[in-house]
C-alpha positions in Angstrom: 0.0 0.0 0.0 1.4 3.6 -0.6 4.0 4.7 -2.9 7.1 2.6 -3.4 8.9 5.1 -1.3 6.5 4.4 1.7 6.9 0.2 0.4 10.9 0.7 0.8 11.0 -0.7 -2.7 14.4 0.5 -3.6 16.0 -1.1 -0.2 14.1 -4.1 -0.4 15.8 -4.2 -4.3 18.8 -4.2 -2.6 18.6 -7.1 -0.1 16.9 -9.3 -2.8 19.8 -8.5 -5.4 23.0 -8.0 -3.3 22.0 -10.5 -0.2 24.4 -10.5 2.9 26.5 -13.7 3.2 27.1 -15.2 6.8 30.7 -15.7 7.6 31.7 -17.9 10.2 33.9 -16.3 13.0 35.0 -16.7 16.4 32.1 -16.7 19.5 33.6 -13.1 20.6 31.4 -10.4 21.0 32.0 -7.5 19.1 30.6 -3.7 19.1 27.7 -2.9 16.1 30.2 -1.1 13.4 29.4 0.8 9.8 31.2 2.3 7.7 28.9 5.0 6.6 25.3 6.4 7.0 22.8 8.1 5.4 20.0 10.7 6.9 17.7 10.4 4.2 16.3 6.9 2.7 16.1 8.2 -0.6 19.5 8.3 -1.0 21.5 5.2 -2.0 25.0 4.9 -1.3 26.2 2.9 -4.4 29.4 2.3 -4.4 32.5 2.9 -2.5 36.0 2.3 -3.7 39.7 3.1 -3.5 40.7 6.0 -5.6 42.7 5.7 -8.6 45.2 8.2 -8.1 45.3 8.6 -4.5 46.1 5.9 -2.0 45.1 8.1 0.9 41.3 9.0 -0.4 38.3 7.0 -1.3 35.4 7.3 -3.7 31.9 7.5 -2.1 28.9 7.5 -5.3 25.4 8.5 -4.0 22.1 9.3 -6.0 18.5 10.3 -5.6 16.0 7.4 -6.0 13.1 8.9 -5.1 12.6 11.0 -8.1 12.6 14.2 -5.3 15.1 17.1 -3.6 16.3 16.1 -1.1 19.3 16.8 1.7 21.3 14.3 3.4 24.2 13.8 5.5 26.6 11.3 5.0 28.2 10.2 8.3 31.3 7.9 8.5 33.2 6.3 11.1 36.8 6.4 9.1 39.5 9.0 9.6 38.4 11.8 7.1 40.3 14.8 7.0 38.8 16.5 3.6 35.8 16.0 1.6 35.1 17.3 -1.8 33.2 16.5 -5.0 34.7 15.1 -7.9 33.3 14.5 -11.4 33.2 10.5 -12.6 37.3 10.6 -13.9 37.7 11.6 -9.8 39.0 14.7 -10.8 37.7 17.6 -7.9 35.4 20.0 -9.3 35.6 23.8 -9.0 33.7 25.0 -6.1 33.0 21.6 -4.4 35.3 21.2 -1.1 32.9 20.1 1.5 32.8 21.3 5.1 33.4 18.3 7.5 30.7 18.9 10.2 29.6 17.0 13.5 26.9 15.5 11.6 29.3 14.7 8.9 28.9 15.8 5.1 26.1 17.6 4.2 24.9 16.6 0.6 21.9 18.5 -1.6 20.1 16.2 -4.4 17.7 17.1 -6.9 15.7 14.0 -8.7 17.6 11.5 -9.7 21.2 13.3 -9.7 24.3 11.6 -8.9 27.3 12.8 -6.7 30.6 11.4 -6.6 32.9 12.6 -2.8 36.8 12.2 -3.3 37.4 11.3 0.5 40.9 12.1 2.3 42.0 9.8 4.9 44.3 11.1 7.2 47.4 8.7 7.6 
């Protein structure tokens, strides 16, 4: 019932498609742990990889699915000491070094866009 945004259509895509896989490991308890987090569920965190000319930074790749504006933050428990947008070749664009708040990165999305972040790791 409800929109597919209300259904959680896009994250239940998601589970169906990319499953988790249970790895066995020792009995040891261990804290709850993520890499990254979104404020907004209709924004999909699509990829994350190593950059390709910089050992110290990562590539995050977001986008709208809900056909909508919409503002998120993108929190993340690694060692980030810059954030700025790059286009798809990774290359930083003009006018897109991101302020690195409490909350984390603030991001602004019209319908559908995509971002790509160059993340800085400190060493």
């Amino acid at each position: 019932a409800g929109s597919f945004q209300d259904a959680g259509v896009i994250q239940c895509a998601y589970n169906l498609n990319f499953p988790l896989h249970a790895v066995p490991a020792s009995s040891a308890e261990c804290a709850a742990w993520s890499a990254f987090s979104l404020s907004s569920a209709a924004v999909v965190l699509e990829a994350v990889k190593r950059a390709e000319d910089r050992a110290e930074a990562l590539v995050v790749r977001l986008y709208e699915a809900h056909g909508s504006t919409a503002d998120a933050w993108l929190q993340t428990s690694l060692p980030v000491k810059e954030a700025m947008l790059c286009d798809l070749l990774e290359r930083p664009v003009a006018q897109g070094r991101l302020p690195l708040e409490k909350q984390g990165v603030r991001l602004s999305f019209t319908p559908f866009l995509v971002l790509s972040l160059l993340l800085v790791l400190r060493q």
